[in-house]
N, C-alpha and C positions, 0 to 999 in steps of 0.2 A: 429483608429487603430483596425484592425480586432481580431489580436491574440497576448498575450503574453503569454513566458513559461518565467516560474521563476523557476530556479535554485539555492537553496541552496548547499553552499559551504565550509567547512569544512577538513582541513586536505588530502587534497585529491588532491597534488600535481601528480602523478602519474597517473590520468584520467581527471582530468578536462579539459585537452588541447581534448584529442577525444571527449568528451562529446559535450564539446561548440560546436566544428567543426562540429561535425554529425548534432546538431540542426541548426548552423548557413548557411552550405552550402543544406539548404531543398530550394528547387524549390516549389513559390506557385505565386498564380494568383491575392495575397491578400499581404498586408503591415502587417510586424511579425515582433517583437521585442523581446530578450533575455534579462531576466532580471537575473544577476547575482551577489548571495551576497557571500562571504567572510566573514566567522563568526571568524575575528579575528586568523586565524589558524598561528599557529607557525612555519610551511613551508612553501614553497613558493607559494603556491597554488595562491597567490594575484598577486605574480610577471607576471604568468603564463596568468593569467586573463587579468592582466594590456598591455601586449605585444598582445592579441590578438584584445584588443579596437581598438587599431591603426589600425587596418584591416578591422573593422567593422563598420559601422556606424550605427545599428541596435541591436550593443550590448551594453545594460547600466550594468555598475558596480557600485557594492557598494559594503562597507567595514565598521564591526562594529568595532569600537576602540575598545573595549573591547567584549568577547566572550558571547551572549546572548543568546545560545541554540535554538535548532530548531524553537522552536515555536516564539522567538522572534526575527529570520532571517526570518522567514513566514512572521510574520507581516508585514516586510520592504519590503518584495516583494511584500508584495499585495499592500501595501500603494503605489509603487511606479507604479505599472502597469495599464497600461492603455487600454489593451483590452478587446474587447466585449466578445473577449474568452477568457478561463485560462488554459493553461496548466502545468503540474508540471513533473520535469526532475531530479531524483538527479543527484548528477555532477559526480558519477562515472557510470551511466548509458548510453546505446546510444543511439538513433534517427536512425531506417534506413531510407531510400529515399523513401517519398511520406506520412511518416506519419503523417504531420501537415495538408495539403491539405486534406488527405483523413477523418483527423477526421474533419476537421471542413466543408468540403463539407456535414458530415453527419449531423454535427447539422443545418446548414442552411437546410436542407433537410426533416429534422425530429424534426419540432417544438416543440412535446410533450417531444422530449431526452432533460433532462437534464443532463446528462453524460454519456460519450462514453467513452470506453477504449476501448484495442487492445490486439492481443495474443503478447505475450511475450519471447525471447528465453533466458532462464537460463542457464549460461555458466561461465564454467572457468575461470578465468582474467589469469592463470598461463600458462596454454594448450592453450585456444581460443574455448574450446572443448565444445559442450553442452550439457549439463545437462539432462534440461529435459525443455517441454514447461511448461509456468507459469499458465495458463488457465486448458488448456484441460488436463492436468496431475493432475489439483490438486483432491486431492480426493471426495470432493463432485460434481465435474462439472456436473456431470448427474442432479445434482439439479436445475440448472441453466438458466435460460431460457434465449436465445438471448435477451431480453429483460426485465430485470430485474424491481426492484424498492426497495425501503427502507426496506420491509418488509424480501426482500432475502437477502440484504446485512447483515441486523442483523443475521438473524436466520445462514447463511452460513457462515458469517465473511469474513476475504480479498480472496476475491478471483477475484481480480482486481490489477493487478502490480501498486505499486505506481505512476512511470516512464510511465504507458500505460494509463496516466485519462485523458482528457478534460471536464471542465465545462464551462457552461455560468455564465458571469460576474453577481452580485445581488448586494442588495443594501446593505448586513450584510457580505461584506467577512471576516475582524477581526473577526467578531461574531462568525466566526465558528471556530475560535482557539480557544473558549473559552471550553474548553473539559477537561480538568485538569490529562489529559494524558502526559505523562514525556518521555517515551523510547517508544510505539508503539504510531506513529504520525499520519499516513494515516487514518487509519480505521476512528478511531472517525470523525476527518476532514470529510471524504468521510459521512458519514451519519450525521454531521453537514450540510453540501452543499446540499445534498441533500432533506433534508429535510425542509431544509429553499428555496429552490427552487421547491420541489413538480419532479414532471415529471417521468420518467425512467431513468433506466442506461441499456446500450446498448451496446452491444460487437461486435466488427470488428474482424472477424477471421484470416483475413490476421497478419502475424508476422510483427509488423512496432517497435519491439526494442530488445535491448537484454540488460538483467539482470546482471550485474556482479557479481558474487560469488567472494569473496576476505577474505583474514584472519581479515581484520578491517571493512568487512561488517554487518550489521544488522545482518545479518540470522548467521553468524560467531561468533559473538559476545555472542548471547543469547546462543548456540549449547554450548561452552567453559563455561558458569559459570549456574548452575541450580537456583539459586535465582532469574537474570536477567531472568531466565524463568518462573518463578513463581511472578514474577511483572508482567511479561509479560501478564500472564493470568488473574491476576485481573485487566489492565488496559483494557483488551480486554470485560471481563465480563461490567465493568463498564460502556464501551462505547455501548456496546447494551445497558444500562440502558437508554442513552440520545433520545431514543425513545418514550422516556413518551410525550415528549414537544411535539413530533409531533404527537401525537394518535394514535403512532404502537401500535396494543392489546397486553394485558399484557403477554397472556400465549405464541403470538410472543417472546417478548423479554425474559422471562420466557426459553422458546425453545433454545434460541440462547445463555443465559449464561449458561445453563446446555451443551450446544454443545461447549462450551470452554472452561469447566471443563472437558470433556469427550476426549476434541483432545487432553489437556494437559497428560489427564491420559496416552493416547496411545502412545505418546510422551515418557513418563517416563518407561513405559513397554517395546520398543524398547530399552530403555537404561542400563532395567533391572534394573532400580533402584524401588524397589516395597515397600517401605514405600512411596515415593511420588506417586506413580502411585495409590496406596491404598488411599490417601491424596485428590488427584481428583479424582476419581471416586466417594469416598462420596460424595462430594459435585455436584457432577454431575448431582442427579437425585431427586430436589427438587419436590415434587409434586407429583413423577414417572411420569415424565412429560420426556420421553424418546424421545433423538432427532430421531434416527429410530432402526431397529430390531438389528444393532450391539450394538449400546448403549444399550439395555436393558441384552445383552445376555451377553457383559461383566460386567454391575451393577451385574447381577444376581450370576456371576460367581469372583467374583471380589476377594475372597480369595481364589483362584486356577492360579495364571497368569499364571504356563506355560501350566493349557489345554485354557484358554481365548489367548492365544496363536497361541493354535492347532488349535481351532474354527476362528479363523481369516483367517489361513491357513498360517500366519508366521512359517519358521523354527525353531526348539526350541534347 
């Protein structure tokens, strides 16, 4: 088997029928399989799943009796997959046309890539409307080189759509769930895999998916409660830490939790809430080990938000 995408699935009666579809009607030149789990959800997201097997001969379902969270529906995907590639798809995301063939045309292509991903379109589920692209919109991209490796992923954080990754199969897939990250799942994974496989991560500019924005989305969820944002950030710190194992240099990873104290703080400053934006920014700048000249000029400036504001060029 050339390719599997694994699909975790979750409460998500409402997209998973386009999801599977976008991935299952992909035209390739190569034997792909869908691998789809059902983590036990309380609508019908299973029935949904269950009606489209019969159509598919390429689509494997599974179903946990009981609800065992992301990481342990990972597990049964990988356990169950059998390709020499891996792709990963949540199930309220899409697949446009050509994207399975064109990444894995690139890894047969480019032996040293150990992970490709693709630009992204972020859009409305409500409108269809989008957003903004996932890649080249995000605010570090200028950092980012076509051709990335471990050392960028730390230091920049996601800047890789979860929905837009392929990797090659290894021989520690479980191994790389072993991150002890709870609510952000991708990141750590993505510099798990990579690191236990060595190589580059490499970026297709062409757009091969789109992002859904929704009320019970990821990015929706943490936006609605500021705690879930403040895990968020020490899981993210944390997962830079998993660099040690692979010889990322210190003041790397160093770099890279001070850059997720620093987005967090910027984060809290758009929201005006400046006891926490005050909260990250201390911890921002161990070392004065400044991720670049914005980080320093807000550390510097850090009990004045609304001129670190002005100096932003944010309206105030």
């Amino acid at each position: 088997m050339k390719l599997s995408v694994i699909v975790p699935a979750y409460k998500l009666a409402p997209y998973i029928h386009e999801c599977l579809l976008s991935l299952l009607a992909q035209q390739t030149t190569f034997d792909f399989e869908v691998v789809v789990c059902d983590d036990a959800s309380p609508d019908n997201t299973y029935d949904i799943i269950s009606y489209l097997q019969s159509a598919f001969s390429n689509l494997i379902v599974l179903r946990n009796d009981v609800n065992l969270g992301l990481i342990g529906t990972m597990r049964r995907l990988l356990e169950t997959a059998k390709g020499q590639y891996i792709a990963y798809v949540d199930g309220d995301d899409i697949a446009l046309p050509g994207k399975l063939q064109q990444q894995v045309d690139y890894l047969e292509q480019h032996p040293g890539c150990s992970m490709v991903y693709h630009e992204s379109d972020m859009f409305d589920s409500a409108t269809g409307e989008r957003l903004k692209w996932y890649s080249r919109d995000y605010y570090n991209y200028h950092y980012i080189p076509q051709q990335a490796d471990i050392t960028h992923l730390i230091r920049y954080t996601v800047f890789l759509q979860a929905s837009s990754v392929m990797f090659r199969r290894h021989a520690s897939l479980t191994q790389a769930l072993q991150h002890d990250c709870k609510i952000i799942c991708d990141f750590p994974w993505h510099i798990m895999n990579v690191g236990l496989l060595g190589g580059t991560i490499d970026r297709l500019d062409a757009v091969l998916g789109r992002y859904r924005i929704h009320s019970n989305s990821f990015g929706a969820q943490t936006q609605q409660n500021h705690q879930r944002r403040l895990k968020v950030t020490e899981e993210l710190a944390s997962a830079c830490r998993l660099g040690q194992q692979f010889g990322v240099a210190a003041d790397i990873i160093e770099y890279g939790v001070n850059h997720v104290y620093f987005s967090a703080a910027l984060y809290f400053l758009r929201l005006n809430e400046t006891e926490l934006f005050r909260q990250m920014i201390e911890q921002s700048a161990t070392s004065e080990l400044y991720f670049d000249h914005r980080h320093q000029l807000v550390f510097e400036h850090r009990d004045q938000p609304d001129l670190v504001k002005q100096q932003l060029g944010w309206v105030v």
